[in-house]
DRENGUNU-396577 format. One record per residue (C-alpha): residue number from 0; residue in three letters; x, y, z. Coordinates in steps of 0.5 Angstrom, whole numbers. Example, Ala and Ser with C-alpha at 12.3 -4.5 7.8 and 13.67 -1.06 7.14 Angstrom:
! residues 2
NODE, 0, ALA, 25, -9, 16
NODE, 1, SER, 27, -2, 14
***
This chain:
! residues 224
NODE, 0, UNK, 0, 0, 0
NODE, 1, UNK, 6, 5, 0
NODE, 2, UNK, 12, 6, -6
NODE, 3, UNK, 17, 11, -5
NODE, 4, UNK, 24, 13, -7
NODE, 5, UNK, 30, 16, -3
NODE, 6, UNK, 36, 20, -5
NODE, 7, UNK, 42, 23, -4
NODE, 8, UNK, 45, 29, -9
NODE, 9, UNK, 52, 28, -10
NODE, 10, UNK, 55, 35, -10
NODE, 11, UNK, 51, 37, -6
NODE, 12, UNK, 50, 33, -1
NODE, 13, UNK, 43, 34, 1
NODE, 14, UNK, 39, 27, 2
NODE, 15, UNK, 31, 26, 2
NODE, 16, UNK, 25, 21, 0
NODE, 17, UNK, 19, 23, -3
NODE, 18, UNK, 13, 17, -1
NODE, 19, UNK, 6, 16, -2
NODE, 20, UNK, 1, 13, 0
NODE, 21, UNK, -6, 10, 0
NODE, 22, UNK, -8, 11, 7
NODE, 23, UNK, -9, 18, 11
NODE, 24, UNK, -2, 21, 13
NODE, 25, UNK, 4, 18, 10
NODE, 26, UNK, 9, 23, 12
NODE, 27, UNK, 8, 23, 19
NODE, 28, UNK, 10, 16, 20
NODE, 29, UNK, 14, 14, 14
NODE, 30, UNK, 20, 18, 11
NODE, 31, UNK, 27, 20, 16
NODE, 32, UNK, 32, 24, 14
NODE, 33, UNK, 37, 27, 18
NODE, 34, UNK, 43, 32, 15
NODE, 35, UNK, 50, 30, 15
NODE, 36, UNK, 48, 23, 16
NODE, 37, UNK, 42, 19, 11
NODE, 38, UNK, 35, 18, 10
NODE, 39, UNK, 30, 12, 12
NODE, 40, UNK, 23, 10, 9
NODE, 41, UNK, 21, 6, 14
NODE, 42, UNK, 14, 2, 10
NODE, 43, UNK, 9, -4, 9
NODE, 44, UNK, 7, -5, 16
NODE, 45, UNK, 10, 2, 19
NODE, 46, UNK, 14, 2, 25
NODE, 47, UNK, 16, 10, 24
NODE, 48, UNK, 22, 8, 31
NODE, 49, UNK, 26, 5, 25
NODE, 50, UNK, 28, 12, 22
NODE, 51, UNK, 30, 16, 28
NODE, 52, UNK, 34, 9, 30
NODE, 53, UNK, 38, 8, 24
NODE, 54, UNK, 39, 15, 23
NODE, 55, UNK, 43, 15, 31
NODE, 56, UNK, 48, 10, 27
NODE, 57, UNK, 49, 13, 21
NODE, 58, UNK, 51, 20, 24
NODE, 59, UNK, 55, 16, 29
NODE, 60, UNK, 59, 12, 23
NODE, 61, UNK, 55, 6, 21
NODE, 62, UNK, 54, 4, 14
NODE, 63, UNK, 48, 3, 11
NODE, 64, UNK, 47, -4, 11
NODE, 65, UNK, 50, -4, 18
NODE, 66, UNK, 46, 1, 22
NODE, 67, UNK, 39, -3, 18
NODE, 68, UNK, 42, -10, 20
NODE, 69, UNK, 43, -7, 28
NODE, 70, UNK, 35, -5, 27
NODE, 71, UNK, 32, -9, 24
NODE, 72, UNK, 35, -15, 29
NODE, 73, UNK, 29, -13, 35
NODE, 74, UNK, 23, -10, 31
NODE, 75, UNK, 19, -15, 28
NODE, 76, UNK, 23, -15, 22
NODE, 77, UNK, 18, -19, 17
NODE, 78, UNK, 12, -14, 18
NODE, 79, UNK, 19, -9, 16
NODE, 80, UNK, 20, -6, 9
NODE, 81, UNK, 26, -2, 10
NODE, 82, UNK, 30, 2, 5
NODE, 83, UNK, 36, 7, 7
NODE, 84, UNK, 41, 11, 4
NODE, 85, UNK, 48, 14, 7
NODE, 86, UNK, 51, 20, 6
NODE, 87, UNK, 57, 16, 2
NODE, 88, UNK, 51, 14, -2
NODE, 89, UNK, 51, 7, 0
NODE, 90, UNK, 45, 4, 0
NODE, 91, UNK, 40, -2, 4
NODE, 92, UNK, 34, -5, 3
NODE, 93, UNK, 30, -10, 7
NODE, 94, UNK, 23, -13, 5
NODE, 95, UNK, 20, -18, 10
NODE, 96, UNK, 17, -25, 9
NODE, 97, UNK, 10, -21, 11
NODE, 98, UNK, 11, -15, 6
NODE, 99, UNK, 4, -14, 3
NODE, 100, UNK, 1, -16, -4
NODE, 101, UNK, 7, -16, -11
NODE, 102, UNK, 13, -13, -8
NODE, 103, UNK, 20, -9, -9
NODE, 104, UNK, 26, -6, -9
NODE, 105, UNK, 30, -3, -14
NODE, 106, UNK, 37, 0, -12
NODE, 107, UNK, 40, 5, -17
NODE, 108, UNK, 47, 10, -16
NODE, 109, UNK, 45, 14, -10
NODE, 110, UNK, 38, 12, -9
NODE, 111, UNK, 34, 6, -8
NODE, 112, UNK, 26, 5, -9
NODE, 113, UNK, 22, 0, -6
NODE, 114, UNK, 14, -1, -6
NODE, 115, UNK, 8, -6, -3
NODE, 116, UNK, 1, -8, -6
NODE, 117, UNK, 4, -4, -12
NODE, 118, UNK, 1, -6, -19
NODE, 119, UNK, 7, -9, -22
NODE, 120, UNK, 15, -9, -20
NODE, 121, UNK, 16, -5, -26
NODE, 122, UNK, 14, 0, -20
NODE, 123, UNK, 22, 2, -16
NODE, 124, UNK, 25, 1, -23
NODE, 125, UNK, 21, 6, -26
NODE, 126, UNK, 23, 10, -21
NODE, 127, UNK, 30, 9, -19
NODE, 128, UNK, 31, 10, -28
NODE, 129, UNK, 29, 17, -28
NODE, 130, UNK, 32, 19, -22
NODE, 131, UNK, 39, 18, -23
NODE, 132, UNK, 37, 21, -31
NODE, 133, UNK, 37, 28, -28
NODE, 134, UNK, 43, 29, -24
NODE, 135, UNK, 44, 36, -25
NODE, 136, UNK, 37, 38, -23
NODE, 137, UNK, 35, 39, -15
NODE, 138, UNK, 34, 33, -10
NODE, 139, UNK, 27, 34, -8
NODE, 140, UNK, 24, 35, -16
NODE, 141, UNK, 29, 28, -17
NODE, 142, UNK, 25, 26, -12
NODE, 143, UNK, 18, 27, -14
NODE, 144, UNK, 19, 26, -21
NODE, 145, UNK, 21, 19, -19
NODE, 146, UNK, 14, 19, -15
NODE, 147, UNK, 11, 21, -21
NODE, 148, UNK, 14, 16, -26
NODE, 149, UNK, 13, 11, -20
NODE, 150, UNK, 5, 13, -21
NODE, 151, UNK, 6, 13, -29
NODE, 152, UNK, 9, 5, -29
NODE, 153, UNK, 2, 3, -25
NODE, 154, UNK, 3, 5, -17
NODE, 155, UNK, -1, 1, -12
NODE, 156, UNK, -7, -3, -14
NODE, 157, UNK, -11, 1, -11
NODE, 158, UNK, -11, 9, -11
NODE, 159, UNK, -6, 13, -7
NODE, 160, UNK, -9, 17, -2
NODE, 161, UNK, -3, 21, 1
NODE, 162, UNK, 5, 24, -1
NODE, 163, UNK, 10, 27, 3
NODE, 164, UNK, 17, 30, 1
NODE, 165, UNK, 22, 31, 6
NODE, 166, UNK, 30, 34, 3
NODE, 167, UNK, 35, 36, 9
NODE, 168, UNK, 42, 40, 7
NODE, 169, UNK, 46, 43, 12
NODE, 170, UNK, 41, 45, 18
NODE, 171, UNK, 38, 41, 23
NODE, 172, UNK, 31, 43, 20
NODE, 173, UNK, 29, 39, 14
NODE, 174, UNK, 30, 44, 8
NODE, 175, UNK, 24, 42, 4
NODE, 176, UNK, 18, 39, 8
NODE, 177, UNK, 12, 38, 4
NODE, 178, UNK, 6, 33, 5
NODE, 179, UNK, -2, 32, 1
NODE, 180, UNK, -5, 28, 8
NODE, 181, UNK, -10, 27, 5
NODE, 182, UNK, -13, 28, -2
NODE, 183, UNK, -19, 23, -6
NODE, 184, UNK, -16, 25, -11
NODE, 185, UNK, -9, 26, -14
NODE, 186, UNK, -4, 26, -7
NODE, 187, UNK, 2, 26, -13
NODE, 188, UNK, -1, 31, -17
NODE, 189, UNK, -2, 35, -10
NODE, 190, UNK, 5, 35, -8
NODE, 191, UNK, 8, 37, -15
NODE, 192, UNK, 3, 44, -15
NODE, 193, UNK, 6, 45, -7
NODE, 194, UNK, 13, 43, -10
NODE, 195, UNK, 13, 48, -15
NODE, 196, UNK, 10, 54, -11
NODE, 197, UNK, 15, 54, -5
NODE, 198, UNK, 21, 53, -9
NODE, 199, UNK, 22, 59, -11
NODE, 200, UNK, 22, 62, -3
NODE, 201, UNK, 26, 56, -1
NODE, 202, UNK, 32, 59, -1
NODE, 203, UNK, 29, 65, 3
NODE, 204, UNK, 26, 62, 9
NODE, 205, UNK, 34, 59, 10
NODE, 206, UNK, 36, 66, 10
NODE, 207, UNK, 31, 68, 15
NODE, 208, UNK, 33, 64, 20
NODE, 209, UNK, 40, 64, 19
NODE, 210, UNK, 41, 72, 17
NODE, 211, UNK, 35, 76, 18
NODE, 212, UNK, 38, 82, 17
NODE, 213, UNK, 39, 81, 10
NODE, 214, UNK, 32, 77, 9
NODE, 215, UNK, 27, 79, 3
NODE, 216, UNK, 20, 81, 5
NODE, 217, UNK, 14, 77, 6
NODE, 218, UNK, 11, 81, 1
NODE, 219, UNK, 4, 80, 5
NODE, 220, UNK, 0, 85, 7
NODE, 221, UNK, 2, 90, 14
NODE, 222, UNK, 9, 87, 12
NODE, 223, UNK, 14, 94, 11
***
């Protein structure tokens, strides 16, 4: 009932998941990224314990693979789909014996994909396929064009209700945090149009918080 894709950008060094959805709320319980450290997709029977724990290992040295396994060894690991990505860009994936309906994982350069109860397996590798096409474009549209393709490729059997994408770069703070909790119609279609509208203001609410001096007006009504 979940597909997503996370990513890590080469030269930037920014690390992210976009994620969807049939049920209400996916972003609160899915996607982790942490900077300087990695992103989880903790899915299928959701345990959202999973990202924070593997994201302590992974800032604490641990490889991909390495901090999954520490995890995954006392959480019910056959309920778990699991996908994660480091901050050298290695990458690890666990899909559990009670992984829901047609399954998979596609992993690619800085990147992997996974997803359940999906329409095809084609799903992961349409998405993996197109993120690593576009290197040069910013991480979260990598992201939600991957999602897009996923979607394009079949997605899950039923309709998808709900999407997140979650992008972290230098501050503690995620630098995109973007969520549809709730759409009967196109929850994608959804976070596309939320995407568009804050990436040209994106940059302005790091400069806000990091320079106020120097910040550009809001550009609303009573601001000077």
């Amino acid at each position: 009932m979940t597909f997503s894709l996370i990513g890590r950008c080469a030269e930037t060094g920014m690390l992210g998941v976009a994620i969807t959805t049939s049920s209400i709320c996916v972003a609160s319980r899915c996607p982790w990224a942490r900077a300087g450290a990695g992103a989880v997709s903790t899915q299928n029977v959701t345990d959202p314990t999973i990202g924070p724990k593997v994201l302590d290992l992974l800032a604490g040295g641990k490889s991909a693979a390495e901090a999954l396994q520490a995890v995954l060894a006392s959480q019910y690991a056959e309920y778990r789909q699991v996908t994660v990505i480091d901050r050298q860009g290695g990458t690890a994936h666990h899909s559990g014996s009670k992984t829901l309906g047609t399954n998979g994982v596609a992993e690619g350069k800085d990147c992997v994909a996974a997803g359940n109860l999906l329409a095809n397996t084609d799903v992961p590798k349409a998405m993996a396929k197109i993120f690593q096409a576009h290197p040069d474009l910013h991480l979260a549209e990598r992201l939600i064009r991957g999602l897009e393709a996923g979607i394009v490729a079949g997605g899950e059997k039923g309709p998808v209700r709900s999407a997140g994408l979650l992008v972290v770069d230098r501050q503690i703070w995620p630098l995109v945090d973007l969520r549809v909790d709730w759409s009967e119609d196109d929850p994608v279609k959804g976070l596309r149009d939320l995407w568009d509208r804050y990436r040209p203001q994106m940059g302005d609410y790091v400069t806000r918080a990091l320079d106020p001096r120097s910040a550009p007006a809001y550009g609303v009504p009573g601001d000077p």
